[in-house]
PyMOL commands that place a pseudoatom at each C-alpha (Angstrom):
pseudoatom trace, name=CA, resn=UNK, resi=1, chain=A, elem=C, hetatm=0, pos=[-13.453, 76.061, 145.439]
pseudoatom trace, name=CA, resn=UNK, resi=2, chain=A, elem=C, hetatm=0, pos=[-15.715, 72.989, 144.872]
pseudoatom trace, name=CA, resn=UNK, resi=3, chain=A, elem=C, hetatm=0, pos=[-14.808, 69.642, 146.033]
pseudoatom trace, name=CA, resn=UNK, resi=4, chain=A, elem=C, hetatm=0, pos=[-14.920, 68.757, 142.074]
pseudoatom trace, name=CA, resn=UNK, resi=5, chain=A, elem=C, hetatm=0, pos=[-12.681, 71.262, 141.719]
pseudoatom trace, name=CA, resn=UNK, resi=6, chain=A, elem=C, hetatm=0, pos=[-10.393, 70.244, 144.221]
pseudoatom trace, name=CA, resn=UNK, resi=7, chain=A, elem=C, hetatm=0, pos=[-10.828, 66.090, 142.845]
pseudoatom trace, name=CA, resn=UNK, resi=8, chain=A, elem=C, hetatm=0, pos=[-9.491, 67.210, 139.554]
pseudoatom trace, name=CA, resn=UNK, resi=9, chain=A, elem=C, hetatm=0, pos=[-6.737, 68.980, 140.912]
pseudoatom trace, name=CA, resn=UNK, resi=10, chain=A, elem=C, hetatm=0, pos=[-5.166, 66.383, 143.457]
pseudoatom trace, name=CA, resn=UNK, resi=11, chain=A, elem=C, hetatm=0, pos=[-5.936, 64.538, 140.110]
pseudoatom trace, name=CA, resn=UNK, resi=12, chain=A, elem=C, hetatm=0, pos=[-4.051, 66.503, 137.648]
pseudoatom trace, name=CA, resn=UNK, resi=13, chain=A, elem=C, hetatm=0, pos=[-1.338, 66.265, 140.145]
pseudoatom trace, name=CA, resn=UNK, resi=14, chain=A, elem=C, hetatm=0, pos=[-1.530, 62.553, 140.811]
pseudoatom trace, name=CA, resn=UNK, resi=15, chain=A, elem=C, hetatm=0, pos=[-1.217, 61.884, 137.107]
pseudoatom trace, name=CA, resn=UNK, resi=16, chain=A, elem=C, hetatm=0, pos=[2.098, 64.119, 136.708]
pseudoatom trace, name=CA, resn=UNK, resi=17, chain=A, elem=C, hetatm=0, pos=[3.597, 62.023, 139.666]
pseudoatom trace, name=CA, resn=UNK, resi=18, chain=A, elem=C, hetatm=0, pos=[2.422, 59.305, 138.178]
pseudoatom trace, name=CA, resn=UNK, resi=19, chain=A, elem=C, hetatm=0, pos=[4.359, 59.391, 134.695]
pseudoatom trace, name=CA, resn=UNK, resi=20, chain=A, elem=C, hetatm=0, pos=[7.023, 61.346, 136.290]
pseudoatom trace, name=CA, resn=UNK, resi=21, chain=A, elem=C, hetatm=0, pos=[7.857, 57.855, 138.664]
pseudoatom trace, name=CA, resn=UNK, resi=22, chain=A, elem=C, hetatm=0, pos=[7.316, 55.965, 135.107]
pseudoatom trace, name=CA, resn=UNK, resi=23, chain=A, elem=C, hetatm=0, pos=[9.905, 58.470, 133.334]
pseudoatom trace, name=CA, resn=UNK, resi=24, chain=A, elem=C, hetatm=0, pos=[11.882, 57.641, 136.599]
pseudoatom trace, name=CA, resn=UNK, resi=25, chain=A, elem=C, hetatm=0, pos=[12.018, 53.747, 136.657]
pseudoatom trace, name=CA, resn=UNK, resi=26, chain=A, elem=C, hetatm=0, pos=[13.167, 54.091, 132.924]
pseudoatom trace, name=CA, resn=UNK, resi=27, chain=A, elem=C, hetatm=0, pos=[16.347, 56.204, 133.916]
pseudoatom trace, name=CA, resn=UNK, resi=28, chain=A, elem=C, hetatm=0, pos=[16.841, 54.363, 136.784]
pseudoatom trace, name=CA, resn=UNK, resi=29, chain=A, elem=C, hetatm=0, pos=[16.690, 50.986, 134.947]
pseudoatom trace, name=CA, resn=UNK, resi=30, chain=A, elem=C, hetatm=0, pos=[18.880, 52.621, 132.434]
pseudoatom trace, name=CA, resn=UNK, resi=31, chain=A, elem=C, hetatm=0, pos=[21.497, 54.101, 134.547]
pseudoatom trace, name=CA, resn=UNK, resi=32, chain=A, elem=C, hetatm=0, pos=[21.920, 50.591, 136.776]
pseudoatom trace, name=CA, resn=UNK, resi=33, chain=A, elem=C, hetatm=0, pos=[21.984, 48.505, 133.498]
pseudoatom trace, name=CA, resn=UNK, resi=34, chain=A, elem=C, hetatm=0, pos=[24.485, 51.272, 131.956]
pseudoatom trace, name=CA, resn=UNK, resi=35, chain=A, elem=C, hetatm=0, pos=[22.060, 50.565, 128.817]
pseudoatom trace, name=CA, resn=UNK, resi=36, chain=A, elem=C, hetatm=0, pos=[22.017, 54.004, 126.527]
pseudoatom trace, name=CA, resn=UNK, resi=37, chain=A, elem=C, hetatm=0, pos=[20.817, 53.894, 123.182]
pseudoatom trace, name=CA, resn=UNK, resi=38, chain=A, elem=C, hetatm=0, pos=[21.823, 57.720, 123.019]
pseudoatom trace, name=CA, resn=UNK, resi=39, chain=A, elem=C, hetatm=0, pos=[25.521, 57.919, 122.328]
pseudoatom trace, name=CA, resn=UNK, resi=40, chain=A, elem=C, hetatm=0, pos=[25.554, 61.406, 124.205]
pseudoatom trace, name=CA, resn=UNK, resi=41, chain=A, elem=C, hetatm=0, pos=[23.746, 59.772, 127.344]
pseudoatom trace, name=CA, resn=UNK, resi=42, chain=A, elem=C, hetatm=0, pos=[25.857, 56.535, 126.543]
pseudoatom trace, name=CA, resn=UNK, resi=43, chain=A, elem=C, hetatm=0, pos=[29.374, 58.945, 126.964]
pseudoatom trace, name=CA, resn=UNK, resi=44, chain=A, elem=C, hetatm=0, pos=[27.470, 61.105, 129.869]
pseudoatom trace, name=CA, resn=UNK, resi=45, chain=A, elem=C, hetatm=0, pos=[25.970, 58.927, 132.239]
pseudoatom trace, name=CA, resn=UNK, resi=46, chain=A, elem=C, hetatm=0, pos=[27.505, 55.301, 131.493]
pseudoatom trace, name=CA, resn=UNK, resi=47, chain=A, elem=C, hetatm=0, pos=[30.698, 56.030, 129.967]
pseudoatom trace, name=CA, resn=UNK, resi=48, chain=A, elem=C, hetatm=0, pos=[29.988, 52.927, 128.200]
pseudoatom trace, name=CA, resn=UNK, resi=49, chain=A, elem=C, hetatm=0, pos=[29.353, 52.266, 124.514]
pseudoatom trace, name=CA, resn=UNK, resi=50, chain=A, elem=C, hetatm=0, pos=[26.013, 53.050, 122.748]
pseudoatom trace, name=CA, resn=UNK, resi=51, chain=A, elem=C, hetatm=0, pos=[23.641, 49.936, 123.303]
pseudoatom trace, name=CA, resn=UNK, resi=52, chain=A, elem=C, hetatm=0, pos=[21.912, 48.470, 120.312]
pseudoatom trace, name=CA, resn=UNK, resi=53, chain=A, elem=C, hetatm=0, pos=[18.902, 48.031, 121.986]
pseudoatom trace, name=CA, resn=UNK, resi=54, chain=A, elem=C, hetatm=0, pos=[17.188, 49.418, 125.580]
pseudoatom trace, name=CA, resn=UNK, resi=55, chain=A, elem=C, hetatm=0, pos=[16.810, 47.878, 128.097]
pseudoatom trace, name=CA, resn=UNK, resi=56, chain=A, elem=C, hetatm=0, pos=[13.387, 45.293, 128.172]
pseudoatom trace, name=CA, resn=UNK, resi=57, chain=A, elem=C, hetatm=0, pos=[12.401, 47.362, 131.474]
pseudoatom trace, name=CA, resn=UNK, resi=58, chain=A, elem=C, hetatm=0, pos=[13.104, 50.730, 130.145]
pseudoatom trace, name=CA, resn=UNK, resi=59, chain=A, elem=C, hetatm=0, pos=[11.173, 49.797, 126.905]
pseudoatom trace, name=CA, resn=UNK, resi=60, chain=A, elem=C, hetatm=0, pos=[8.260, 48.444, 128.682]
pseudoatom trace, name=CA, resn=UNK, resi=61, chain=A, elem=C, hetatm=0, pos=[8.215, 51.945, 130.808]
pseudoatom trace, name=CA, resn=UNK, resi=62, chain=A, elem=C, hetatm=0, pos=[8.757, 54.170, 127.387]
pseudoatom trace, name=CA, resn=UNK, resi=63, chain=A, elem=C, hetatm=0, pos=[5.309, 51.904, 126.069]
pseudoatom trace, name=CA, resn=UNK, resi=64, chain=A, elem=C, hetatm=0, pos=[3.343, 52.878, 129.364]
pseudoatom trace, name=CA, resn=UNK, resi=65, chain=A, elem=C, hetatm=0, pos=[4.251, 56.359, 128.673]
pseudoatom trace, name=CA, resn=UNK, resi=66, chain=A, elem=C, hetatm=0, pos=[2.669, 56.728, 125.570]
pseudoatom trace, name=CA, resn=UNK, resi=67, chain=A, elem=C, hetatm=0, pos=[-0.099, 54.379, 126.215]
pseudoatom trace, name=CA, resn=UNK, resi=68, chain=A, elem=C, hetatm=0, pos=[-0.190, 57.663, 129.255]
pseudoatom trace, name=CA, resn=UNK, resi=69, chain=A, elem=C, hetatm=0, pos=[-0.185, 60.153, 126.444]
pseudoatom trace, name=CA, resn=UNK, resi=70, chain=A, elem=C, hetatm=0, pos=[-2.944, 58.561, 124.491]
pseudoatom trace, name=CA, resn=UNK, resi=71, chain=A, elem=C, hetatm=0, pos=[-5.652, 58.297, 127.496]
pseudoatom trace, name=CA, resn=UNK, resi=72, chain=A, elem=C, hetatm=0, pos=[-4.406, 60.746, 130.110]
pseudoatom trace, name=CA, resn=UNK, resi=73, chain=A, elem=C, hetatm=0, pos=[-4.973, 64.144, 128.005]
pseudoatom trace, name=CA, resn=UNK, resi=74, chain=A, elem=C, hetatm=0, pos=[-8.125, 63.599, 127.237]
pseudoatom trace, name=CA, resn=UNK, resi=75, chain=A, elem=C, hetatm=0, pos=[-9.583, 62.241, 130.610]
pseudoatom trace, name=CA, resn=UNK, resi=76, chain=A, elem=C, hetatm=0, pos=[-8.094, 65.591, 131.728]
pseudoatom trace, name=CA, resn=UNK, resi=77, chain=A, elem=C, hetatm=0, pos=[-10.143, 67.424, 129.176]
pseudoatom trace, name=CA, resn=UNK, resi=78, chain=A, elem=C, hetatm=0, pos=[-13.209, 65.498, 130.009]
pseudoatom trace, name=CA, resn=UNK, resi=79, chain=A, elem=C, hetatm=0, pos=[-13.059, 65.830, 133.818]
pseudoatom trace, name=CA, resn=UNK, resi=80, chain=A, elem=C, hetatm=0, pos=[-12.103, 69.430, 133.312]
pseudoatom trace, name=CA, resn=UNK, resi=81, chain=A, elem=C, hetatm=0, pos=[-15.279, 69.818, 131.447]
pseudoatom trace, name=CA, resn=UNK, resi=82, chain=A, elem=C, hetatm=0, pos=[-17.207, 67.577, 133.642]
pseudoatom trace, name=CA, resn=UNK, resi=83, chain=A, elem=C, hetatm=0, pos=[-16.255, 69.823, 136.545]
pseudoatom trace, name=CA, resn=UNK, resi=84, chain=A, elem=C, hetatm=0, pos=[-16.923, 73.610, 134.623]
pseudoatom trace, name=CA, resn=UNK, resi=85, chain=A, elem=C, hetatm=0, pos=[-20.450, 72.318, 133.658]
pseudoatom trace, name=CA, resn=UNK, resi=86, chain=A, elem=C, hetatm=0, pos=[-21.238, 71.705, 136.986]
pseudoatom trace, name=CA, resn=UNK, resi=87, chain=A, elem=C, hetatm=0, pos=[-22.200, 67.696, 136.736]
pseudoatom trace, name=CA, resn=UNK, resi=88, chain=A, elem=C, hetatm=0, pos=[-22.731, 65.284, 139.765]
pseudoatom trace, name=CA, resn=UNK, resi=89, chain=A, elem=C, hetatm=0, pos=[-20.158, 66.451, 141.858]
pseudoatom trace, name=CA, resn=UNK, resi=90, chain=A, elem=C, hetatm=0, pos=[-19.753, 62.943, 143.701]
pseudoatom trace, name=CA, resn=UNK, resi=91, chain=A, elem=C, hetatm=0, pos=[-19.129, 62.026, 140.358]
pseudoatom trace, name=CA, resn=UNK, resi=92, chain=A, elem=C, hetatm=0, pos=[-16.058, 63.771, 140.276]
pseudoatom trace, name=CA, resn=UNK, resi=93, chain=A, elem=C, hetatm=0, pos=[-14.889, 62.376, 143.522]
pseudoatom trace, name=CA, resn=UNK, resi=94, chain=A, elem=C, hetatm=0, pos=[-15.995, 58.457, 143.020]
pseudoatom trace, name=CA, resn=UNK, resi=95, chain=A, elem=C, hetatm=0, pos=[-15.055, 58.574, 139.103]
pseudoatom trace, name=CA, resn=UNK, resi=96, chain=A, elem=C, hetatm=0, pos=[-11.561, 61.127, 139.215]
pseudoatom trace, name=CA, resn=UNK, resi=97, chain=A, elem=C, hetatm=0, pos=[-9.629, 58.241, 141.996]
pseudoatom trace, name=CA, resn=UNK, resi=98, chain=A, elem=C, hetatm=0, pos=[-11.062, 55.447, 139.857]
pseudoatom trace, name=CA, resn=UNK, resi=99, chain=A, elem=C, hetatm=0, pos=[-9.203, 56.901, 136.693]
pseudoatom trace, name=CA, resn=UNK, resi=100, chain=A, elem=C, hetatm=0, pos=[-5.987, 57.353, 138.128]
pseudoatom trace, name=CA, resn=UNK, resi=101, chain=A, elem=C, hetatm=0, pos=[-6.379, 54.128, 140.136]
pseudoatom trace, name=CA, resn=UNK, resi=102, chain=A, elem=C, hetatm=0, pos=[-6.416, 52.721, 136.712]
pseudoatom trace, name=CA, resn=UNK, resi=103, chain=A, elem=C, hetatm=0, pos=[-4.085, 54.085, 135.714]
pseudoatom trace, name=CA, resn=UNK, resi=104, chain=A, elem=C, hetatm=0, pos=[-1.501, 53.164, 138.130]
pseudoatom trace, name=CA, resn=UNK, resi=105, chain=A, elem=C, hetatm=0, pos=[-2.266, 49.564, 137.716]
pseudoatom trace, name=CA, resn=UNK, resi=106, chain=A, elem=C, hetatm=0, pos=[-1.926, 49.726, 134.050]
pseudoatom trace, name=CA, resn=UNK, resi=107, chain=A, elem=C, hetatm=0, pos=[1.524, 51.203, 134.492]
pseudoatom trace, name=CA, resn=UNK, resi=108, chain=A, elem=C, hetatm=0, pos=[2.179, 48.625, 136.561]
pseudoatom trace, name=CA, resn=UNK, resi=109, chain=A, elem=C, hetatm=0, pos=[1.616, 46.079, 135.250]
pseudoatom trace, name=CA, resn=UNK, resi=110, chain=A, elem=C, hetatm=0, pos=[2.811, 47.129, 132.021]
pseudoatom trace, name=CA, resn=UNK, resi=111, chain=A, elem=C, hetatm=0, pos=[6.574, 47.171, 133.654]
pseudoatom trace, name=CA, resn=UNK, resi=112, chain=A, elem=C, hetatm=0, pos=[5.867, 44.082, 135.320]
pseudoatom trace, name=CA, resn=UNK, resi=113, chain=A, elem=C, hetatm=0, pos=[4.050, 42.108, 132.086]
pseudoatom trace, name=CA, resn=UNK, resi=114, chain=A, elem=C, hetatm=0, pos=[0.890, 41.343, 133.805]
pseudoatom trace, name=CA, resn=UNK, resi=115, chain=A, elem=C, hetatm=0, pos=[-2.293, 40.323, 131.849]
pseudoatom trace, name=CA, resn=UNK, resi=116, chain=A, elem=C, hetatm=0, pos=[-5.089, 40.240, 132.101]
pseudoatom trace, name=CA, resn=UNK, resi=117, chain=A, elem=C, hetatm=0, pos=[-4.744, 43.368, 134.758]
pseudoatom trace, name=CA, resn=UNK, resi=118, chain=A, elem=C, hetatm=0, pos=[-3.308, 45.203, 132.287]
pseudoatom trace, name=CA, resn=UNK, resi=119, chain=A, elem=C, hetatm=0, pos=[-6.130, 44.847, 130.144]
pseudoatom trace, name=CA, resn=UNK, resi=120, chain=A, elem=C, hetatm=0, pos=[-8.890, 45.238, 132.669]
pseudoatom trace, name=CA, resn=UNK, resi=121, chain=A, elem=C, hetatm=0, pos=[-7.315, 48.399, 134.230]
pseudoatom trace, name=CA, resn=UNK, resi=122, chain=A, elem=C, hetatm=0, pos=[-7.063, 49.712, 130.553]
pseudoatom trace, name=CA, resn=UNK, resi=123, chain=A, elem=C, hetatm=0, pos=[-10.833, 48.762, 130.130]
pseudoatom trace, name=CA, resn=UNK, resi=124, chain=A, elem=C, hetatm=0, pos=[-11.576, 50.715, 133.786]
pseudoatom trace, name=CA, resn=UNK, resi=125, chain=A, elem=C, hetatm=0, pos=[-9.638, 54.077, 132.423]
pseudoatom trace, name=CA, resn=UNK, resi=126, chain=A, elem=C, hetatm=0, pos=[-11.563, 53.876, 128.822]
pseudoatom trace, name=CA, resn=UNK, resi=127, chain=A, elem=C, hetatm=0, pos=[-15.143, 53.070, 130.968]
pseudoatom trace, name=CA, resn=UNK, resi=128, chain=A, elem=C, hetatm=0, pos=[-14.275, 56.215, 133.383]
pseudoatom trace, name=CA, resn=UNK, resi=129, chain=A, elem=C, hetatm=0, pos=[-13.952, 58.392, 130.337]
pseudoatom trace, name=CA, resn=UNK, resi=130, chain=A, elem=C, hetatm=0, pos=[-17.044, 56.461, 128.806]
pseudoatom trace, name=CA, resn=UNK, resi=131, chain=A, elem=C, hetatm=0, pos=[-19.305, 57.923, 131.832]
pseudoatom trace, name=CA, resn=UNK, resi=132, chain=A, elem=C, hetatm=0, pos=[-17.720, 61.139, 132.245]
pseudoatom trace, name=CA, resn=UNK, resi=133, chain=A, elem=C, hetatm=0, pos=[-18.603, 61.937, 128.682]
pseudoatom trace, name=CA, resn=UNK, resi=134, chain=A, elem=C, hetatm=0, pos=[-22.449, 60.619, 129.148]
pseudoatom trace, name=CA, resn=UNK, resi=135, chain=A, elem=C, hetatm=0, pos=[-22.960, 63.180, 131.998]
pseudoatom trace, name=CA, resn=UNK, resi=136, chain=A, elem=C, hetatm=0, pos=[-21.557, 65.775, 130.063]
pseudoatom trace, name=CA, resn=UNK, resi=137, chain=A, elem=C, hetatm=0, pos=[-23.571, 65.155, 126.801]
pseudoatom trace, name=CA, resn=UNK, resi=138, chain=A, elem=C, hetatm=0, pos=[-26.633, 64.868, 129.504]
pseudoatom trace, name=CA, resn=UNK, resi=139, chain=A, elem=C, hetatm=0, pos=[-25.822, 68.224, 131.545]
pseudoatom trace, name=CA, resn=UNK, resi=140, chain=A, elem=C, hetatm=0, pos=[-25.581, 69.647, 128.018]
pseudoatom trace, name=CA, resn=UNK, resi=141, chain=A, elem=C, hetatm=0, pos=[-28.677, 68.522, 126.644]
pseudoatom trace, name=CA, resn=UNK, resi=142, chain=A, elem=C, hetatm=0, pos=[-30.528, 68.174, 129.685]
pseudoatom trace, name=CA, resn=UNK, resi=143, chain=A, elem=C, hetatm=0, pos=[-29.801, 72.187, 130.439]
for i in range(1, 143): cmd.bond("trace and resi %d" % i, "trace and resi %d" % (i + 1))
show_as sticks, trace
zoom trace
């Protein structure tokens, strides 16, 4: 197994912990505030009455989440194919910690309403996937 190889897999993995702490903080905010917007989770976990509205912390979390599912599929799919072509392998292990470095900022300071980080490690994630795709198009057309 190629270094690459291994960078996108401590990578893959890095990301999963990384919205799975995310998915946590939103329970955890949820469960301390006793704020459900479920009535089923409102009756199971907090025996309290169905809240109107979640929590500001839990919301902020749910946002980073799906900010998560719009940029962290397909940097996987582009360092995946980054890594089967065969491109710059430092690549993959200067670009790959960037990303998720990113990543964890943006989440961050998504939670904890920080601009402009949260724009500029946004901007870091989209340029990571930016280069990643120009050494792919060049390995392809390059041969």
């Amino acid at each position: 197994m190629t270094q690459a190889w291994q960078a996108f897999a401590l990578t893959t993995v890095a990301l999963f912990f990384k919205m799975f702490l995310t998915a946590g903080v939103q329970g955890l905010v949820r469960v301390r505030s006793r704020t459900f917007v479920n009535p089923e989770d409102a009756a199971c976990f907090g025996r309290t009455p169905q809240a109107a509205a979640d929590h500001p912390v839990a919301e902020r979390a749910q946002r980073a989440l799906r900010n998560d599912l719009e940029n962290v599929p397909i940097f996987l799919f582009l360092a995946l194919a980054y890594v089967q072509l065969g491109c710059w392998e430092t690549g993959a292990l200067l670009y790959f910690p960037v990303f998720v470095l990113a990543r964890a900022l943006h989440t961050i300071a998504f939670v904890r309403p920080t601009q402009p980080l949260r724009n500029r490690a946004y901007l870091v994630g989209v340029l990571v996937s930016m280069i990643l795709s120009g050494h792919i198009v060049a390995t392809i057309v390059g041969g």
